[in-house]
C-alpha positions in Angstrom: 0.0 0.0 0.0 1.3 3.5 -1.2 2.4 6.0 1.9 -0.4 8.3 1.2 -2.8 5.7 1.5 -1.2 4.2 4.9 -1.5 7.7 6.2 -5.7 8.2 5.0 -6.2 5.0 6.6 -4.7 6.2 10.0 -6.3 9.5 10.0 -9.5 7.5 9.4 -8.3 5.4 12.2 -8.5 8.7 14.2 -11.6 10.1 13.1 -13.2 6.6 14.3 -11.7 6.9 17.4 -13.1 10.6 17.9 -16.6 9.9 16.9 -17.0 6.4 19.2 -16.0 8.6 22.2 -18.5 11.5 21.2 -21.0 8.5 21.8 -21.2 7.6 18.5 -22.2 4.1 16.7 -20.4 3.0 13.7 -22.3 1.4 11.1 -19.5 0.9 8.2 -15.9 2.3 7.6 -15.4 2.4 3.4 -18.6 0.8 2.7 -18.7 0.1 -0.8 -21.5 -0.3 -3.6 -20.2 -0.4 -7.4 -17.8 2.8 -7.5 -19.9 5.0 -4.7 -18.0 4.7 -1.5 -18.6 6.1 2.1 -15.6 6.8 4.1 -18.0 6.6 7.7 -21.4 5.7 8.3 -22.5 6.0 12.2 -25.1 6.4 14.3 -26.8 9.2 17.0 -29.5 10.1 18.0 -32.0 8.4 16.1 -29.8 10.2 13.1 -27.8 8.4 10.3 -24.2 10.1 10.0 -22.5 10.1 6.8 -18.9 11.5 7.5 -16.9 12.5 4.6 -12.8 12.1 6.3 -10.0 14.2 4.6 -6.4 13.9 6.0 -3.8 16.6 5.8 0.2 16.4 7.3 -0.8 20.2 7.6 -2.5 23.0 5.8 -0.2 25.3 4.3 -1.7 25.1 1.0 -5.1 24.3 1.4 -7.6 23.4 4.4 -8.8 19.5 4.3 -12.2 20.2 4.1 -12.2 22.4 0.3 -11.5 19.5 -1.2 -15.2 17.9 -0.8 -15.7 20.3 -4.2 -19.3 19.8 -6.3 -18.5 16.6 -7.5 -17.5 15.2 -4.2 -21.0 16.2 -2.6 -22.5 14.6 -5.5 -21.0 11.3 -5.1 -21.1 11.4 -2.0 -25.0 12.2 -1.7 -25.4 9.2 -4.6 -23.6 6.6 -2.2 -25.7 7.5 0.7 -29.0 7.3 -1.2 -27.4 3.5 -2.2 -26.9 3.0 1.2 -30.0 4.2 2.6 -32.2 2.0 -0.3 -29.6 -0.8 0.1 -30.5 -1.2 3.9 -33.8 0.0 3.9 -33.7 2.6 6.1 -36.0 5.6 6.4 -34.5 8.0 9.1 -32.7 11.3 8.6 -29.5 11.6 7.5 -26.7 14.2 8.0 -23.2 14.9 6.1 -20.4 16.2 8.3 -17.0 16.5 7.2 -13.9 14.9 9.7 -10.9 16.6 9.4 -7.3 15.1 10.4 -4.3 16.9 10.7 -1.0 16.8 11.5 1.1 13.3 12.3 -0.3 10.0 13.8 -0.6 10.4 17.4 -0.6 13.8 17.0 -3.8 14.6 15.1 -5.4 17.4 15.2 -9.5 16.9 14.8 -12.0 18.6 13.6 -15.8 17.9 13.2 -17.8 19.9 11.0 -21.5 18.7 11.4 -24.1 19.2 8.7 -20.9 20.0 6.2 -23.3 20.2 3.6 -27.0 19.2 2.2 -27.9 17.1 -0.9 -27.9 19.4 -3.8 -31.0 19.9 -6.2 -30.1 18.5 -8.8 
């Protein structure tokens, strides 16, 4: 596995951690259907999470969270309608954004809740 990839999987690792202490259920990590994929899917208050995770080393040229562009929402809004019919679930749903930075053991974690709502298409 490349570096870059070792490092998204333990800032994923992280953002797991952060969101089971906050009292949070964790439904899937990368679930997959086709070529839609959801980083997290969890569980709170009678709420489904979808959580988007971007990992940084630091942001000196960009903050994690710009790049969930347009495209990124919309694939991202596809894969949790998959989910949602694959499951059968009818209860709302909310996108946050998880943002890791800095150096395993030594991330820095940020939670931005309701990140953004399904476009009209």
């Amino acid at each position: 596995m490349a570096e870059h990839n070792i490092f998204g999987k333990e800032g994923e690792e992280a953002a797991v951690g952060y969101l089971e202490k906050q009292g949070y259920i964790i439904r899937h990590r990368n679930w997959r259907r086709g070529h839609l994929e959801l980083d997290i899917v969890a569980f709170k208050d009678d709420e489904l999470i979808v959580a988007e995770v971007k990992t940084r080393r630091n942001t000196d040229f960009a903050l994690p969270e710009a790049a969930v562009d347009k495209r990124k929402i919309r694939r991202t809004v596809s894969a949790a309608d998959a989910y949602i019919r694959y499951f059968q679930l009818d209860t709302p749903v909310r996108f946050d954004i998880i943002t890791v930075v800095g150096e395993k053991g030594n991330f820095c974690i940020e939670h931005i809740r309701e990140a953004f709502f399904p476009p009209m298409w």
